[in-house]
C-alpha positions in Angstrom: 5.7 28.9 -0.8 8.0 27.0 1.9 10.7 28.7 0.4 9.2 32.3 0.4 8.5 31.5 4.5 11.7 29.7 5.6 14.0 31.3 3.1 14.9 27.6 2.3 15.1 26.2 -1.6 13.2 23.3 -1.5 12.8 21.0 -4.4 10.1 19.3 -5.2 10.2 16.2 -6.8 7.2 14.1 -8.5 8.0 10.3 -8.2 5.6 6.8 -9.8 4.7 5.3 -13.4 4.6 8.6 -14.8 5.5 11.0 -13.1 9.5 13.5 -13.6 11.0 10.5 -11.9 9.7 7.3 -12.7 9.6 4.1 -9.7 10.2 1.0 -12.5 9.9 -1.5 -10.3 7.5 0.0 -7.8 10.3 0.7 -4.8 9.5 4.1 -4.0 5.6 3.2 -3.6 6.8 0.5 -1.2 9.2 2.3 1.0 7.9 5.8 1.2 4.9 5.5 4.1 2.7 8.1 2.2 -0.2 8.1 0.1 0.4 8.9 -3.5 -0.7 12.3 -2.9 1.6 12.8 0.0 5.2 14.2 0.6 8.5 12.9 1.9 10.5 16.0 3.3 14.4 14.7 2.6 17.6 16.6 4.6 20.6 16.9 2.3 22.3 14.0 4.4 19.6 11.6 2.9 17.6 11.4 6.1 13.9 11.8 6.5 12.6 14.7 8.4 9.0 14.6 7.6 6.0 12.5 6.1 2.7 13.9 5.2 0.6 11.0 4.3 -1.6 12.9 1.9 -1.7 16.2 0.5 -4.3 17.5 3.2 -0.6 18.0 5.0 0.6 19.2 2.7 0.7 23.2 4.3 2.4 22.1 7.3 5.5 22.2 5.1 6.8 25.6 6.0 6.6 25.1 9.5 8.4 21.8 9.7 11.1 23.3 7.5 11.6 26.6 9.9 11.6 23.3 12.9 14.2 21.1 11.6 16.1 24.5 11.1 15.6 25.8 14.2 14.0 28.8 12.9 10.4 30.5 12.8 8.4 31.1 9.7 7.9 34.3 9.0 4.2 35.3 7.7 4.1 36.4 3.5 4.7 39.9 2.7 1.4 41.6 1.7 1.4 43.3 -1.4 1.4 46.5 -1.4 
């Protein structure tokens, strides 16, 4: 959905013990500052732009995005 708004590819990424990407030794869990239901918004130069501690933030995604860009978000097209 951030991606249909800020015309952005963003990819998602599902880190822990069993998750796509698995944290071993438990580094990720100790370095990322979210809950395990939050998200970690990372720029291509490997810098942290945004934290959402849970997933309840989860749908202010789209308009960080269009704010580290310097853009807007543009609302969904309705179907027509």
């Amino acid at each position: 959905m951030a991606t249909e708004l800020t015309g952005v590819d963003i990819t998602v990424r599902d880190i822990g013990n069993r998750a796509e990407l698995r944290d071993v030794y438990g580094q990720w869990a100790r370095l990322r500052e979210v809950e395990d239901s939050g998200c970690v918004l990372v720029r291509p130069d490997h810098h942290v732009a945004w934290r959402a501690a849970t997933v309840a933030h989860a749908n202010e995604l789209p308009s960080v995005v269009a704010q580290v860009l310097g853009t807007t978000v543009s609302p969904p097209c309705a179907a027509l």
